[in-house]
C-alpha positions as CSV (number, residue, x, y, z in Angstrom):
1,X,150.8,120.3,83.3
2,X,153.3,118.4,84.7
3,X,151.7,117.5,88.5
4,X,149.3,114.9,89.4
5,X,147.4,116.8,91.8
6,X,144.6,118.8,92.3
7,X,143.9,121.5,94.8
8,X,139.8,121.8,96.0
9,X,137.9,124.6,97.6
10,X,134.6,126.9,97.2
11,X,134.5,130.5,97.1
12,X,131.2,132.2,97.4
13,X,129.4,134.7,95.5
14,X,126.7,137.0,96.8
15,X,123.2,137.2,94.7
16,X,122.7,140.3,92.6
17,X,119.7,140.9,94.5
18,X,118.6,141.2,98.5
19,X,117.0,138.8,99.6
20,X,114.3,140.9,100.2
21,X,110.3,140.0,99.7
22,X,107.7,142.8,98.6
23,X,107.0,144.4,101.7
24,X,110.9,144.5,102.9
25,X,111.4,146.7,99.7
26,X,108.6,149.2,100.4
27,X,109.5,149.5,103.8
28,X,113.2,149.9,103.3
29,X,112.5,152.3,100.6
30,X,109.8,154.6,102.3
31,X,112.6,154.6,105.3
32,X,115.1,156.2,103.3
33,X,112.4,159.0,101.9
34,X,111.8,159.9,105.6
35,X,115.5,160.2,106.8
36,X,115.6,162.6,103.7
37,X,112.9,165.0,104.7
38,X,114.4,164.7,108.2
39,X,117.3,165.9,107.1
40,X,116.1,168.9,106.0
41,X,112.5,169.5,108.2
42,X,112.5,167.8,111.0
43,X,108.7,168.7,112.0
44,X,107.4,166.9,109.5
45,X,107.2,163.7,111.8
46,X,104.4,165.0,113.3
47,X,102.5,165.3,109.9
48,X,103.4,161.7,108.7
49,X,100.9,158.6,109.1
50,X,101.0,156.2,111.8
51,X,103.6,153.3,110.6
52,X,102.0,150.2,109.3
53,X,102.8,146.9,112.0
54,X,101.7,144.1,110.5
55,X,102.7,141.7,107.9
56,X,100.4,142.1,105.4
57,X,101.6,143.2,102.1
58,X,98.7,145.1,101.1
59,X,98.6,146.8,104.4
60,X,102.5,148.0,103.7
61,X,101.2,149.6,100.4
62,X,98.5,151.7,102.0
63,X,100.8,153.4,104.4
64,X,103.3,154.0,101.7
65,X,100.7,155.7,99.7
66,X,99.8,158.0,102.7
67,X,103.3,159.4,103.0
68,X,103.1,159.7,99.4
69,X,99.7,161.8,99.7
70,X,102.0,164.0,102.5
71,X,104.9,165.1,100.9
72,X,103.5,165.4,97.6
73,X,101.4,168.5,99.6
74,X,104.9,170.1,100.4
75,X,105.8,171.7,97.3
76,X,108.9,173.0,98.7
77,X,109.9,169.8,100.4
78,X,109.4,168.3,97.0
79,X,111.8,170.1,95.0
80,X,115.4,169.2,96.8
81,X,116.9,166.4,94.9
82,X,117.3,164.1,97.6
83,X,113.7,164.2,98.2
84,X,112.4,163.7,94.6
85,X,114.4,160.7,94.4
86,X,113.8,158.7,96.8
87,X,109.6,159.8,96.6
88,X,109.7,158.8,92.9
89,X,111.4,155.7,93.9
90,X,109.1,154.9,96.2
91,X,105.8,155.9,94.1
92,X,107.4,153.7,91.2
93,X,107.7,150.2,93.8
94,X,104.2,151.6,94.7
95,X,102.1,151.7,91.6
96,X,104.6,148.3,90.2
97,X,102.5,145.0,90.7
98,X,103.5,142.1,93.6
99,X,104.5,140.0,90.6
100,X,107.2,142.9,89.4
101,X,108.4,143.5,92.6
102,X,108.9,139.7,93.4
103,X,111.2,139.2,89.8
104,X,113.4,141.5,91.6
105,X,114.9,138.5,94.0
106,X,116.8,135.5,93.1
107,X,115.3,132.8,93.0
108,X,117.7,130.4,92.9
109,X,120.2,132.4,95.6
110,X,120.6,130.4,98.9
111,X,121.7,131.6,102.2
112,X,125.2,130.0,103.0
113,X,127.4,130.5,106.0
114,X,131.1,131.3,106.1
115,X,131.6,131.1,109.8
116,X,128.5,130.5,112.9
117,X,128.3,134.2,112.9
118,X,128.2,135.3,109.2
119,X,126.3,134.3,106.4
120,X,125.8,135.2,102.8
121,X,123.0,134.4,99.8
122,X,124.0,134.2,96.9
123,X,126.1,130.4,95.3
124,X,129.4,128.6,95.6
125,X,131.8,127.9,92.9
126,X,133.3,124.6,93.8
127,X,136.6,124.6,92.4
128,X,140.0,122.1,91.4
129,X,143.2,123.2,90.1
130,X,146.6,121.8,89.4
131,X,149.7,122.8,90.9
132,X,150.4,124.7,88.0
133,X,147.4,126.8,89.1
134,X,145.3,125.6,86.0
135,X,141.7,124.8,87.0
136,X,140.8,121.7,86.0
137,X,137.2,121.3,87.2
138,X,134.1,123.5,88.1
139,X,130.8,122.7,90.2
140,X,128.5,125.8,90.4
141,X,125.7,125.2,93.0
142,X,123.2,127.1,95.5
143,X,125.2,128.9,98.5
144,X,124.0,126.4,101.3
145,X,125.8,123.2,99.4
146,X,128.4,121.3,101.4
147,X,131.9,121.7,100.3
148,X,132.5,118.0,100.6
149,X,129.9,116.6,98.3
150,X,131.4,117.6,95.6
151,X,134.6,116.1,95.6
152,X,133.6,113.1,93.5
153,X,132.7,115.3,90.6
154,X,135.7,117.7,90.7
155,X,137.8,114.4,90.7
156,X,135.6,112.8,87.6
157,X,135.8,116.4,85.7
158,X,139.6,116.8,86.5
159,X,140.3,113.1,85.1
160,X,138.0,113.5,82.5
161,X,139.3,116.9,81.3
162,X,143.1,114.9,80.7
163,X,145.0,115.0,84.1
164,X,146.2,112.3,86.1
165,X,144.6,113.0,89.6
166,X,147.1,110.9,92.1
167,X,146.6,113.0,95.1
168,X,143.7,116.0,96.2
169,X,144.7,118.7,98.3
170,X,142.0,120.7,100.6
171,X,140.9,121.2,103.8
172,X,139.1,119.7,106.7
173,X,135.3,119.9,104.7
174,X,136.8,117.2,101.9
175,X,137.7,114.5,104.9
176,X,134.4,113.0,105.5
177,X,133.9,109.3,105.2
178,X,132.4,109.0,102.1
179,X,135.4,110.9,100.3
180,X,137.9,108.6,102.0
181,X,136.4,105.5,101.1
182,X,136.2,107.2,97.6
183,X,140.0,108.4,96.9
184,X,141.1,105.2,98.5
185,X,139.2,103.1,96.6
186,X,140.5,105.0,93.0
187,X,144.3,104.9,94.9
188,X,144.0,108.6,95.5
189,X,146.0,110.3,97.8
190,X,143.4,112.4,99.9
191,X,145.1,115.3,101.8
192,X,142.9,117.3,104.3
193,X,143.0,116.9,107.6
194,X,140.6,115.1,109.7
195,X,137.7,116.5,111.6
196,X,135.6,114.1,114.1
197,X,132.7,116.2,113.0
198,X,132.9,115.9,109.6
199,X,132.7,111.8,109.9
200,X,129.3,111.6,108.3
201,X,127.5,108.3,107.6
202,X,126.7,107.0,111.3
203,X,123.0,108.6,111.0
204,X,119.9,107.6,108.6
205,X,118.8,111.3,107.4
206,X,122.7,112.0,106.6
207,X,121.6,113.3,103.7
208,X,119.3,116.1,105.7
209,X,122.1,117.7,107.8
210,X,125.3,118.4,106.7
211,X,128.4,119.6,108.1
212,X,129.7,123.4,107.5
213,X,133.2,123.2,108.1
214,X,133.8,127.4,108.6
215,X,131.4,127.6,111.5
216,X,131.7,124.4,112.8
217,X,127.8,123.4,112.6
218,X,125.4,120.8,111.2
219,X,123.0,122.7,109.0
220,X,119.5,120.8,108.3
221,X,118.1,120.4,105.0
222,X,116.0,123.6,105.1
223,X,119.0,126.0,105.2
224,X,118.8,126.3,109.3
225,X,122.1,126.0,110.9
226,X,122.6,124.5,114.7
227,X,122.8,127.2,117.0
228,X,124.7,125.6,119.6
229,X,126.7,121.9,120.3
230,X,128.1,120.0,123.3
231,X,129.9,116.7,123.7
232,X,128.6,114.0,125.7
233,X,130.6,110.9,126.8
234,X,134.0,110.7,128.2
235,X,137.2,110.1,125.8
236,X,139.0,107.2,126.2
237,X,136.6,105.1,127.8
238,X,135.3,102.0,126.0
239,X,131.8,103.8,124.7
240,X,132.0,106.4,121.7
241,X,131.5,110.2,122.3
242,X,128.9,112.3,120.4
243,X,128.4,115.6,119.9
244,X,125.4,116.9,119.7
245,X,124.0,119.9,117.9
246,X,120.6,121.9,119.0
247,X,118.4,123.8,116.4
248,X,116.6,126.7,116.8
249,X,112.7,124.8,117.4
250,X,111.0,128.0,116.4
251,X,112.3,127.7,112.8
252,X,111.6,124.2,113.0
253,X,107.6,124.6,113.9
254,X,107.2,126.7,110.8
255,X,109.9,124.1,108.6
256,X,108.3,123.0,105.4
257,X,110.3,120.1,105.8
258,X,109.3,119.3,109.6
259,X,107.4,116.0,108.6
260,X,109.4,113.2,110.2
261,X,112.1,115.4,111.4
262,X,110.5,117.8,114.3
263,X,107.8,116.1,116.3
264,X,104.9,119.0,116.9
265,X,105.0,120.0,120.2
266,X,108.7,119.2,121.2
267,X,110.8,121.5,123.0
268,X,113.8,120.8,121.5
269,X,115.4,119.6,118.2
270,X,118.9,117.9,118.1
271,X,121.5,116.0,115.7
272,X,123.7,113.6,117.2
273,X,127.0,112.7,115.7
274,X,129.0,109.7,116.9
275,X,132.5,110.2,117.2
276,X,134.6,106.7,116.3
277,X,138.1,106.6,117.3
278,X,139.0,103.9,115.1
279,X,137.3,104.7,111.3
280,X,139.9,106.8,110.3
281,X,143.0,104.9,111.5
282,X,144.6,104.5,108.4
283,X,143.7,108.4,107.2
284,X,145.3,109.3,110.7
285,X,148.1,108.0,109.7
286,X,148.9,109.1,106.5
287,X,148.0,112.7,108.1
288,X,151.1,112.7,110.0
289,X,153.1,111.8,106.8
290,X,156.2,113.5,105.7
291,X,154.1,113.5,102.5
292,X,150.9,115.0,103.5
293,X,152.8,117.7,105.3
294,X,154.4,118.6,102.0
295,X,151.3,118.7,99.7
296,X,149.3,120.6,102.6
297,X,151.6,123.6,101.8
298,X,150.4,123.7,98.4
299,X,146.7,124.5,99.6
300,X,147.7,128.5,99.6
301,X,147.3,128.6,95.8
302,X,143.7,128.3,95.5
303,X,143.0,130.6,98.2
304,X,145.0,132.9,95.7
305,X,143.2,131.6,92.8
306,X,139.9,132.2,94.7
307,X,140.8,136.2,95.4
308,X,142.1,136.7,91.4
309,X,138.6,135.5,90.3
310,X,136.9,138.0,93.1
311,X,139.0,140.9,93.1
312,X,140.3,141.0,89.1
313,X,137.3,139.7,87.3
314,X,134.2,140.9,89.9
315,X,133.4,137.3,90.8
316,X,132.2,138.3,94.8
317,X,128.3,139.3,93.1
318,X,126.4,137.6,90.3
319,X,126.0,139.7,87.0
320,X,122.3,138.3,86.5
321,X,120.0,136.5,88.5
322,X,119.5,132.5,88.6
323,X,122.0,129.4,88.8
324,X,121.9,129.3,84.7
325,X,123.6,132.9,84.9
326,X,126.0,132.2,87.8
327,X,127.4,129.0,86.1
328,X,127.9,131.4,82.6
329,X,129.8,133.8,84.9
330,X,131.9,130.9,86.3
331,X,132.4,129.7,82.7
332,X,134.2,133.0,81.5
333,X,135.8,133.9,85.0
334,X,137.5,130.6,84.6
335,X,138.6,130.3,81.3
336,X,139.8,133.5,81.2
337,X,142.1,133.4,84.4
338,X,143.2,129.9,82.8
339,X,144.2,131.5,79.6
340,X,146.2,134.3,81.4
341,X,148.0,131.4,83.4
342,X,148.2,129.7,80.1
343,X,150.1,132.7,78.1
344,X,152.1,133.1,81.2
345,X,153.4,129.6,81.3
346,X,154.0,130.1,77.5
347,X,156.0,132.7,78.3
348,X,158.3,130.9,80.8
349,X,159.1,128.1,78.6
């Protein structure tokens, strides 16, 4: 390894398991027995028990017992495949207790979101890589972790690991203030371009929200992301704009974490970010650089590196359930894509 810098990103891995609770699984399970019967006796409709409406587990069991007491009556119904499948299937969740049915979810899996619109459970791989496309450094965590806050350990692993870290390459999650008053003070070069939003650290609880770069949102510290922002101030003038960022209150009246954030009986729940013109001067500058111009063109590589570990070595879903099994995953993914680049590099020598 011949470079001195390190690429950063996250790629995302969906959870083994829905994220689906008890009831969810009966009732998405004694939906698929009924489309099956409908398929092939549409009458039966009328002979099925009124659907269950509330919320109650228990009550979800009941009815799915009922339509089991149905179509076992229909012998006939009973013997096409499609049908026995899905009523065994369903009679098995059934008779299985709460507890079994629960050790079917993960856990640890978190919802994150890859853009304001989509969103995935499941955990990140945070990851840095030379130019050489080696990776150098690792950070498994829950799916709703900020890209960002990890920056300081991929840059401790990467120096620890041997290399010489003199510049970090990645995009605009990595350019918060924290990370630039980090690289600068190690004399690291930090490229990734600036975002007014991500300039955290002008707020007390800025360890409760944190900034998702894909869909351009604050998310709070219970998983909730803003559902809408708008910019207040005028630029240019001598007082500092902010954006502010609106939460769905709904969520936020049931929050387990509402104490000291959401006052009962408010109408609406904001984050306000202020936007200074001046705290990034000197990063502004550098981000016009011939230099940072250069090194942002290396950035494609990881997005490469990110689709060889997902699409040749099955790293979009977790084999097991639980952070402890992701981060094993992420162990052999990675050294196994570093020794193919390793023989290959062999090779070209």
């Amino acid at each position: 390894i011949k470079s001195k810098s390190i690429i950063v990103d996250a790629t995302h891995t969906k959870a083994r398991y829905n994220q689906m609770t008890p009831r969810e699984i009966l009732m998405d399970r004694s939906k698929k027995l009924r489309k099956a019967i409908y398929q092939i006796d549409e009458s039966m409709k009328n002979k099925f028990p009124v659907k269950n409406t509330t919320d109650v587990l228990e009550d979800e069991i009941a009815y799915c017992q009922e339509l089991i007491d149905v179509i076992e009556k229909e012998e006939t119904l009973i013997e096409y495949p499609k049908v026995k499948e899905q009523l065994n299937l369903l009679k098995e969740t059934v008779t299985d207790d709460i507890e079994h049915l629960q050790s079917s979810d993960d856990m640890d899996a978190k919802v994150g979101h890859k853009t304001a619109d989509t969103s995935f459970f499941g955990y990140k791989t945070h990851i840095a890589m030379s130019e050489e496309r080696i990776i150098t450094a690792a950070t498994v965590t829950t799916g709703e972790k900020n890209d960002g806050k990890q920056l300081e350990s991929l840059i401790e692993k990467s120096i620890k690991a041997g290399l010489k870290v003199e510049t970090v390459i990645g995009d605009a999650a990595y350019s918060e203030k924290s990370n630039i008053e980090f690289t600068k003070e190690n004399n690291i070069n930090l490229v990734a371009k600036l975002n007014p939003s991500v300039t955290q650290g002008f707020r007390k609880k800025e360890d409760e929200f944190e900034f998702n770069k894909d869909a351009g949102m604050y998310v709070c510290k219970a998983g909730h992301m803003a559902i809408r922002k708008a910019r207040q101030g005028k630029k240019g003038i001598a007082a500092n704009q902010v954006d502010t960022y609106y939460f769905d209150v709904e969520k936020c009246k049931n929050c387990p974490f509402k104490d000291g954030c959401y006052k009962e009986g408010a109408k609406s729940k904001t984050y306000s970010v202020t936007i200074k013109s001046n705290i990034h001067t000197e990063q502004e500058q550098f981000q016009g650089s011939d230099y940072f111009k250069e090194k942002s063109k290396e950035r494609y590589k990881i997005e490469a590196k990110n689709s060889e570990l997902k699409h040749r070595h099955v790293y979009n879903v977790a084999k097991s359930s639980g952070l402890v099994g992701m981060q094993l995953q992420g162990a052999m993914a990675i050294f196994t894509v570093n020794l193919k680049r390793i023989l290959k590099l062999i090779d070209q020598r």
